[in-house]
Structures are given as C-alpha cells and as structure tokens.
C-alpha positions as CSV (number, residue, x, y, z in Angstrom):
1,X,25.3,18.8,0.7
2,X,25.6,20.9,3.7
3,X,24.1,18.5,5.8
4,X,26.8,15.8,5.1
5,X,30.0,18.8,5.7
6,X,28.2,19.8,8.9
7,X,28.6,16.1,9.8
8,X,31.9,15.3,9.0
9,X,32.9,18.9,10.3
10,X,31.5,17.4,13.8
11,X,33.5,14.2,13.2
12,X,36.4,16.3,12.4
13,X,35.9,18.5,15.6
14,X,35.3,15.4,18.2
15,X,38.3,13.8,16.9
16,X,41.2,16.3,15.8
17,X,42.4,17.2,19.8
18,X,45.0,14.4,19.3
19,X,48.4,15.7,18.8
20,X,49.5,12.5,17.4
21,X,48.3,11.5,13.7
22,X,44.7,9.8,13.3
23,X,45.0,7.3,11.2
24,X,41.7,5.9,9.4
25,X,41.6,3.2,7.3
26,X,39.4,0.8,5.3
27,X,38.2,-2.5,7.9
28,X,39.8,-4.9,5.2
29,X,43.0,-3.5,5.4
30,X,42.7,-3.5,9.4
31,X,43.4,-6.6,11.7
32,X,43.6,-5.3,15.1
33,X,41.9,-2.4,17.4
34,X,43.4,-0.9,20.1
35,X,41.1,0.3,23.2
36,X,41.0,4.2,21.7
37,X,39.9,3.0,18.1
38,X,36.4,2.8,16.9
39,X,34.7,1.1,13.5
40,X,32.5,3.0,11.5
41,X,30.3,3.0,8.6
42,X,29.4,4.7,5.1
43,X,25.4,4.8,4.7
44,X,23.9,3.4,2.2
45,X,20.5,4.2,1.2
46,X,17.0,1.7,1.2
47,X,14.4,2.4,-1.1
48,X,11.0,1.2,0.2
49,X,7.7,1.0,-1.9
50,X,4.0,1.1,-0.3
51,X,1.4,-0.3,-2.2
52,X,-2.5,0.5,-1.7
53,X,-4.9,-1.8,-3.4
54,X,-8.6,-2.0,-3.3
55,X,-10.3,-5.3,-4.0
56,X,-13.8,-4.9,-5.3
57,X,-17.1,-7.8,-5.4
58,X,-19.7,-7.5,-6.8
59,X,-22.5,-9.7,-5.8
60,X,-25.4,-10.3,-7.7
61,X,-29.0,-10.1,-6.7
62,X,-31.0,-12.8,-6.1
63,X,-34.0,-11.6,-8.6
64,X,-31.3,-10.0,-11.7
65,X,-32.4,-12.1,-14.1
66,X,-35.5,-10.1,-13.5
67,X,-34.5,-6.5,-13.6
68,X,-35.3,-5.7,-17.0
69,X,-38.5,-6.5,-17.0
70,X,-40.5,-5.2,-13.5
71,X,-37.8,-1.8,-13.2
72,X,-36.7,-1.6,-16.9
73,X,-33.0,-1.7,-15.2
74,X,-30.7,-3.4,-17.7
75,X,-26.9,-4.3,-17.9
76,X,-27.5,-5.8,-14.7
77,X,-24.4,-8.1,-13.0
78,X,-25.4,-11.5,-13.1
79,X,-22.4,-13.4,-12.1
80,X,-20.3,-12.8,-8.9
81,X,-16.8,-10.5,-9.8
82,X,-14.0,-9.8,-7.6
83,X,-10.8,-8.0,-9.3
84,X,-8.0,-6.0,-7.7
85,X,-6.9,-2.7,-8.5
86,X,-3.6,-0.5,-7.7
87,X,-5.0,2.7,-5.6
88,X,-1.7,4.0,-4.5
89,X,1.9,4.0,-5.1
90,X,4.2,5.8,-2.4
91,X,8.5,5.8,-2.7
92,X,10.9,6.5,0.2
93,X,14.3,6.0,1.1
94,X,15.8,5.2,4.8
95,X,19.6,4.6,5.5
96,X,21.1,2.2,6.7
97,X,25.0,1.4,7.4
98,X,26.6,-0.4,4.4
99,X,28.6,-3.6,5.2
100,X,30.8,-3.1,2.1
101,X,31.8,0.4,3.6
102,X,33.6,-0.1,6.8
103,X,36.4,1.9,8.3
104,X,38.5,1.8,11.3
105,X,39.4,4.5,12.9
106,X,42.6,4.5,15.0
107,X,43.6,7.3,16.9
108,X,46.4,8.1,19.7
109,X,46.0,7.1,23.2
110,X,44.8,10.4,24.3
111,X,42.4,10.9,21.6
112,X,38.5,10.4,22.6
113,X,35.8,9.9,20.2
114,X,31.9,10.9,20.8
115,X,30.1,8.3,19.4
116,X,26.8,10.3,19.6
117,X,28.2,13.4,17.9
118,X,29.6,11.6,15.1
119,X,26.6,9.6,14.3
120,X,24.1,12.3,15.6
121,X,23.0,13.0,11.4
122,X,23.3,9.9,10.0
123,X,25.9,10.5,7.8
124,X,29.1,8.2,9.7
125,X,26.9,5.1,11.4
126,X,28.0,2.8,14.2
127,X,28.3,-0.4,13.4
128,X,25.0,-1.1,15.4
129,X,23.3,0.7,12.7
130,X,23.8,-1.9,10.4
131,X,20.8,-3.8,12.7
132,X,17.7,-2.7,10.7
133,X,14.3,-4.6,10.5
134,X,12.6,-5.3,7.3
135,X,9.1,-4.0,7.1
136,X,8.1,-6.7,4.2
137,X,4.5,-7.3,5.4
138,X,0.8,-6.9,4.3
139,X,-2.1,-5.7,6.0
140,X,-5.6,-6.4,4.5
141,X,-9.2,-5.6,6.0
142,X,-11.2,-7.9,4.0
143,X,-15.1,-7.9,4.1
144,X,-17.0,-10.6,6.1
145,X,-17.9,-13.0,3.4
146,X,-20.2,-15.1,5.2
147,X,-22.6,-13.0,6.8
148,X,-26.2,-12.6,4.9
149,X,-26.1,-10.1,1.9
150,X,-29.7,-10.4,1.4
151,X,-31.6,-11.0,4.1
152,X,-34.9,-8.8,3.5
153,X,-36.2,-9.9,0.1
154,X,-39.9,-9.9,0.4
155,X,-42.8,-8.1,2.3
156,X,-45.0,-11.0,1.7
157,X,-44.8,-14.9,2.6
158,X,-42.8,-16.9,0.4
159,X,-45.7,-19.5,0.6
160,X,-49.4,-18.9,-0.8
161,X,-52.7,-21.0,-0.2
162,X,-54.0,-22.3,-3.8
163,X,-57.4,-24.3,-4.2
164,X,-56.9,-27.5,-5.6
165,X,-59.8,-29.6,-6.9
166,X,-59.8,-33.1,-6.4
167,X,-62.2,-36.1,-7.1
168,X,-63.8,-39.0,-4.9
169,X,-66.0,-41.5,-5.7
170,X,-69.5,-41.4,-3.9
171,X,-71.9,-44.6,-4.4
172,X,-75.3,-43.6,-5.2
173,X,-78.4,-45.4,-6.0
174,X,-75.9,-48.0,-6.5
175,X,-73.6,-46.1,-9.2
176,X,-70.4,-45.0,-8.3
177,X,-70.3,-41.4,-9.2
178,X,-67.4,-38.6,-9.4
179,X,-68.3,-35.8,-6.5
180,X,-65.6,-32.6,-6.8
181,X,-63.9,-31.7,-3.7
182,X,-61.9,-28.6,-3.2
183,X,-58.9,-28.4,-0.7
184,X,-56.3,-25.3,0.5
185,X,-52.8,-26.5,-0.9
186,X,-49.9,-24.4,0.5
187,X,-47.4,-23.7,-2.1
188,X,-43.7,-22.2,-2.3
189,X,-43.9,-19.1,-4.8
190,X,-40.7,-19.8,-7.5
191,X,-38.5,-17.1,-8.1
192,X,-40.1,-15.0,-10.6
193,X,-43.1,-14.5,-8.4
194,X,-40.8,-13.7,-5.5
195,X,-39.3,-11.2,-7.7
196,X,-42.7,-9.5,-9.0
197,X,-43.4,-9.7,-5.2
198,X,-40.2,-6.9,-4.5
199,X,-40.7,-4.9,-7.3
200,X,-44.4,-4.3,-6.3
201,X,-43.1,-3.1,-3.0
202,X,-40.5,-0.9,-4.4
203,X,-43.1,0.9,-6.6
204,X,-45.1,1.1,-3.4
205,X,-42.2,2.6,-2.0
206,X,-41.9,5.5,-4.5
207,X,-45.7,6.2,-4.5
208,X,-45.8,6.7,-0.5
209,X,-42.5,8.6,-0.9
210,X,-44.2,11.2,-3.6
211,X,-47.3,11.5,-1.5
212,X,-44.9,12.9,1.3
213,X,-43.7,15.2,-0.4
214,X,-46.6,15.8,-2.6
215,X,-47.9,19.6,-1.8
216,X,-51.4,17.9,-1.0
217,X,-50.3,15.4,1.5
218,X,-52.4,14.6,4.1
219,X,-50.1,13.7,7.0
220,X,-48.9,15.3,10.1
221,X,-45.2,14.9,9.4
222,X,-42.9,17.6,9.3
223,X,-39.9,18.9,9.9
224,X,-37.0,15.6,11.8
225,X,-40.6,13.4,11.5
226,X,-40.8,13.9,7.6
227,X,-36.9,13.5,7.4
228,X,-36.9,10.6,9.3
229,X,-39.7,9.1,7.2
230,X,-38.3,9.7,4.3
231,X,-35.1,8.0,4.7
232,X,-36.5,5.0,6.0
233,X,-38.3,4.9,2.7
234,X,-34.7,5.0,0.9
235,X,-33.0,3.1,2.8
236,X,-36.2,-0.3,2.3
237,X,-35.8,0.9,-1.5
238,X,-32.3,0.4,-2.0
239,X,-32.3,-2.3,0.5
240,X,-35.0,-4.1,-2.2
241,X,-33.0,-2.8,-5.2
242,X,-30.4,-4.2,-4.6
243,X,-32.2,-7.9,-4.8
244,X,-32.5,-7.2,-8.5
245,X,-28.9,-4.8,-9.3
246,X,-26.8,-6.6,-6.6
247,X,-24.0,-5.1,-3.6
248,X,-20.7,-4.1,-3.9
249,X,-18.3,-4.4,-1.7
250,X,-14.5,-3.4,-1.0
251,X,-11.7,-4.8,0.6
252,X,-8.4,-2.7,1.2
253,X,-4.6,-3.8,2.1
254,X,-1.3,-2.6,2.4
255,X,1.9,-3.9,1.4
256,X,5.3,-3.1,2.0
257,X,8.9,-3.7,0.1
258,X,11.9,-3.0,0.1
259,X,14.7,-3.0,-2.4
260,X,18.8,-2.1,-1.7
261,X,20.2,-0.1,-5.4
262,X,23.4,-1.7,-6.4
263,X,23.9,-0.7,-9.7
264,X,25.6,3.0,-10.4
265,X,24.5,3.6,-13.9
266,X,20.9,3.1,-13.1
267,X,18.9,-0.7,-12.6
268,X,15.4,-2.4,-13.3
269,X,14.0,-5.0,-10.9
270,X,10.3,-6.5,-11.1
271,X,9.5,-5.6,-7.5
272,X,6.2,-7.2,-6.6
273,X,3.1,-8.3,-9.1
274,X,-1.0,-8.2,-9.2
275,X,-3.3,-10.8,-9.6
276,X,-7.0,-9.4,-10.2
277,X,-8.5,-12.3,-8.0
278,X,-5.1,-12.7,-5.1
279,X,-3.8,-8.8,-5.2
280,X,-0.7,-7.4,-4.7
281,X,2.1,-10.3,-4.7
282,X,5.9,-10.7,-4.2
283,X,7.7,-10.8,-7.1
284,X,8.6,-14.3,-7.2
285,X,4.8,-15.8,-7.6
286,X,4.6,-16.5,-11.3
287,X,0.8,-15.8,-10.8
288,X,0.8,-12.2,-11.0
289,X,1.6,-9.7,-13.6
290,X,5.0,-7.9,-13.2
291,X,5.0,-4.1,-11.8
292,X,8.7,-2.9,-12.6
293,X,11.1,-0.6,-10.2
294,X,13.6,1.9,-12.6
295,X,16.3,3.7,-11.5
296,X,17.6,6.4,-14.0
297,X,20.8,8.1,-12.7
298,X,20.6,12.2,-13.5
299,X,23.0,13.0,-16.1
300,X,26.5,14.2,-14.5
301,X,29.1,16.5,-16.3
302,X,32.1,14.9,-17.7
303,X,34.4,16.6,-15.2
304,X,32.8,14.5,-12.1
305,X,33.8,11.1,-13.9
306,X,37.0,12.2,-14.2
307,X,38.2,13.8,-10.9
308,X,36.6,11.2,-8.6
309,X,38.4,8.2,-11.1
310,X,41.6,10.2,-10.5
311,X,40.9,10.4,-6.9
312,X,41.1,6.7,-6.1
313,X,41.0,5.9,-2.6
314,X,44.1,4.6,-1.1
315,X,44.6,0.7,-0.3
316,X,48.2,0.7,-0.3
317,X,48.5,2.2,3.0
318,X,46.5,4.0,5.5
319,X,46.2,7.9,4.9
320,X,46.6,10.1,8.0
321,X,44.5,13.0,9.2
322,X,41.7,12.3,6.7
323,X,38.1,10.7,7.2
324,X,36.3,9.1,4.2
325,X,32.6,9.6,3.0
326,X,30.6,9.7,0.4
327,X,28.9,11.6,-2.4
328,X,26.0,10.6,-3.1
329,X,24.2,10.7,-6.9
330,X,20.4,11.4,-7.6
331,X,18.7,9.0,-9.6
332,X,14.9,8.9,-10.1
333,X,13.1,6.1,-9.2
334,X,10.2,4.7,-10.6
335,X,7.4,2.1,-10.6
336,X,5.1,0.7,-13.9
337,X,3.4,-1.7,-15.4
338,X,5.5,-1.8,-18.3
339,X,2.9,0.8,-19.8
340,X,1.5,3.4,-17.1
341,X,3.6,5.1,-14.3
342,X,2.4,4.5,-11.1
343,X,4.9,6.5,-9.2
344,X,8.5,8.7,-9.5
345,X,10.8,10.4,-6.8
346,X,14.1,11.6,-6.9
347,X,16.4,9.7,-4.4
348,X,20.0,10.8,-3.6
349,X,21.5,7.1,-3.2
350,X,24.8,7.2,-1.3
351,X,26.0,3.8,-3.0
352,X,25.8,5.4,-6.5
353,X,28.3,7.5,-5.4
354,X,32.1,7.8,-4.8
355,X,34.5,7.4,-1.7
356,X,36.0,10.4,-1.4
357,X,38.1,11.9,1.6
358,X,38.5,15.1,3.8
359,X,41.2,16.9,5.9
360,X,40.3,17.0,9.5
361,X,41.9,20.4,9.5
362,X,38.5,21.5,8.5
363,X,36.1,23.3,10.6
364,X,32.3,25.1,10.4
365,X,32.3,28.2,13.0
366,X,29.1,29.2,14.1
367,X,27.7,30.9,10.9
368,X,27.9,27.3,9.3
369,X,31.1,28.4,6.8
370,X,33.9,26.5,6.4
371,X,37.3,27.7,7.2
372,X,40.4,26.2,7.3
373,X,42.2,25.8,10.6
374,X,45.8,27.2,10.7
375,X,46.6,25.9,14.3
C-alpha cells in the first residue's frame, strides 16, 4: 500500500504547481487534448504460468527377452515407452496498462507534467505501456533419436564356422558309392546365442573386477591405475547390461502462458493441457488432459463493499484537483489437475479492485508520512 501512496504522492507533487484547477477525467468522457494535457493509465495485472516437463523413453534392449534367464534380472521393459510428466509449476504476475482504464489529464497552460516521475513505479502507466510482448512459447531439448543406442553388443563375431557333412558319389570298381565329405560353413548366430554371448562377458566382467580388488591379486595396479581400471570395467558392464535391461532417456521443455483475470469474485479457466506421448499443450487441443487456473478472492469485510459502492466514480462531470487509482484485491491463484495442486501464490490483481480517487493536496515529506498541505 505504501508503494502505490508514494506514487500518487509523486504524481501529486509534479503536477499540483498550477494555480489554476487540474482537471482529470475518464478518456471516454474526453474528446479533445490541448498541448499541456497528457493520457494515462490504470495497471492492470498479468498472471503468467511456467511449466517444466520431463519426457522420459525407455528403450528396450536388444537381448530382454533374455534377461531372466542368463542374469536372473526380471520385470524387464520389453516394449519401447515414452510418457510426459509435470516437473514444475511456477506463478507470477507483471503489469501492464489497462485499455479499459484511461484518463486524461488536463491541466492549465503553465502546468508541466514529468512523465518519468509519474510513471517511475508503475503505478500511473503511459499509454506506451500498454505495448507489451506475449511470451507464449516453448522451448524443448529433446534427445537425438536417431543415433545408435546399442552399438557394442558382443565381444565375439556374430558369425561362427560349423562343419557341415555332405555326400558325393565316387565310382568304384564300377559301383557308385557314397564317400562323406566335410566342409567349413559360416553361419550368423540367432539372437539367443548373441545374447548368451553378452551375458558370458558380463560375468567375465565381474570375475576380473573381484580379482582387482581381491586381497590376493596379482597385478601391479594401484592407486589412479586401479581406479582407472576399475571404471572401465563398469562402464563395458553397464554398457552390456543395458542390451538385456534397456536405456532411458530424458527430454526436458519449457512452456510459457499467460492469462489477463477479469472476473472480481474469483474465475476458473483450463489454461493449457498434457498429453503423456505430445507434453505440455495449449488449452484448445482436445488431445490433452485439462490442467485448471483458480482464482479465489480473499474474503473482504463488509464495510469495504459498502464504502467503495458508495464511492462511485463520477461520469457526470469531470472532478477537479483529484487523480484516480486503484485498490487492488488479493486473490490466490492456483493450478491442478482437477485432483492434485501443482501450484498457489497470492496475487494482488489491480482489476479486482475499485477506482477510487485522491486529493492532490496530499503530500509524503521526507520521513515517507503523509500530511496534508495547507498552502
């Protein structure tokens, strides 16, 4: 609250030298400007929502089918997943100048206005301010999909020599007779023996890690050497692991929205959606399930509803010596599924609040009090 009084103070200061009247009045009431006069606007409040999501595949290895039975490794993934999840939620608010809260301001000829003190806080925005950019976007850094997930998957050839016997017939002593003859045939191992082939290696693996570290070992490794050594040998085990459990991967983005409150006694508004295989969505694909923005306006006592509907600003004429602004209300914003919260903050939103007005004859000295000025 003090920062809006210290604001209107300043307006009040820059623009109360005049010794004729100042006379400010709403722009739909106002059909001319003269060279002294300036327009000006109320703020109105923004509410922007940052969504973090994490998309997660899951690729099965080549040899899954097998895991159970040369590791013993079981519940293995054997088809392909990708899903989205929600990792964070973040709410905000920026102002911005309201188009349904203009006022002219038309002082005497002598009168001169600062435009940067008046709009140094925010509170009383040029008419430029109403310019603002929209930072409705997305930014994803997805995983490279087609590079080779499993590129080392045996220590051995995939192909094998096998002895094949085959039979010719030889005339002899003028009888044809059946003479065996054995030839090399190269073969292609299928995948089962491709997969006993890894898990050999992996048990390998773990036998030359234990004699490292056994207390008998007969090597001269120690100290970086041994280190060294040893995570080589973790990094070829998972590396062959992962042939029979699979890889994950992860794939993160960012979006942005935005969304303008309208509604003084408190709104609902599905502001973007979530599809486990597209992500985060806007609100109007169908594809998605709904993720709901609430504002709930904080209970106010009885006597604010009445003065401020007593205190109606004036359309009839224009009302001298006064400058209008706002009160704004607190409301709590905040975003779920329909079942779990995601996130809440408590907003003051300008445009849930009243127009009211205030004397110019109103000062702060430099102890930041008010006082009233007699002269």
């Amino acid at each position: 609250m003090n920062r809006k009084l210290i604001l209107l103070v300043g307006f009040a200061l820059v623009i109360s030298c005049s010794k004729k009247p100042i006379q400010v009045t709403s722009l739909s009431e106002t059909s001319t400007l003269n060279t002294n006069g300036m327009v000006y606007s109320l703020p109105r409040n923004v509410v922007r929502i940052k969504v973090q999501s994490v998309k997660t595949i899951v690729v099965p290895g080549p040899y899954s089918r097998f895991a159970q039975k040369y590791l013993g490794i079981s519940d293995v993934q054997l088809k392909k997943i990708e899903e989205w999840k929600i990792t964070n939620v973040e709410l905000s608010s920026i102002l911005e100048s309201d188009p349904n809260a203009f006022f002219v301001v038309l002082p005497s000829k002598k009168s001169k206005i600062d435009f940067l003190k008046i709009c140094n806080n925010g509170l009383v925005i040029p008419v430029s301010g109403f310019g603002v950019n929209s930072i409705n976007n997305s930014n994803i850094r997805s995983v490279e999909e087609d590079k080779i997930i499993f590129p080392d998957m045996s220590t051995t050839p995939f192909i094998a020599a096998e002895k094949n016997t085959f039979y010719s017939k030889v005339k002899k002593d003028s009888v044809f007779v059946r003479v065996p003859i054995q030839k090399d045939m190269i073969v292609e191992k299928n995948l089962e023996e491709k997969a006993r082939d890894a898990a050999d290696y992996i048990f390998l693996l773990r036998k030359r890690r234990a004699d490292f570290i056994s207390p008998d070992a007969d090597h001269n490794l120690n100290g970086e050497g041994l280190k060294i050594a040893l995570d080589e040998i973790y990094r070829q085990e998972q590396e062959y692991l992962s042939l029979f459990i699979g890889k994950s991967f992860t794939e993160e983005a960012e979006h942005q929205f935005e969304f303008i409150p309208t509604e003084a006694d408190g709104e609902s508004t599905i502001i973007f959606r979530l599809s486990n295989s597209k992500g985060v969505l806007p609100s109007s694909d169908l594809s998605g399930n709904p993720y709901l923005l609430r504002s709930t306006v904080e209970a106010l006592p009885n006597s604010y509803n009445t003065f401020f509907q007593n205190l109606a600003m004036e359309k009839d004429k224009p009302i001298k010596e006064v400058i209008y602004y706002r009160v704004p209300v607190t409301a709590v914003f905040s975003i779920s599924d329909g079942k779990t919260e995601l996130a809440s903050r408590r907003i003051s939103i300008y445009q849930y609040g009243k127009v009211i007005r205030m004397p110019l004859n109103f000062v702060v000295n430099n102890y930041g009090f008010m006082e009233f000025q007699t002269k």
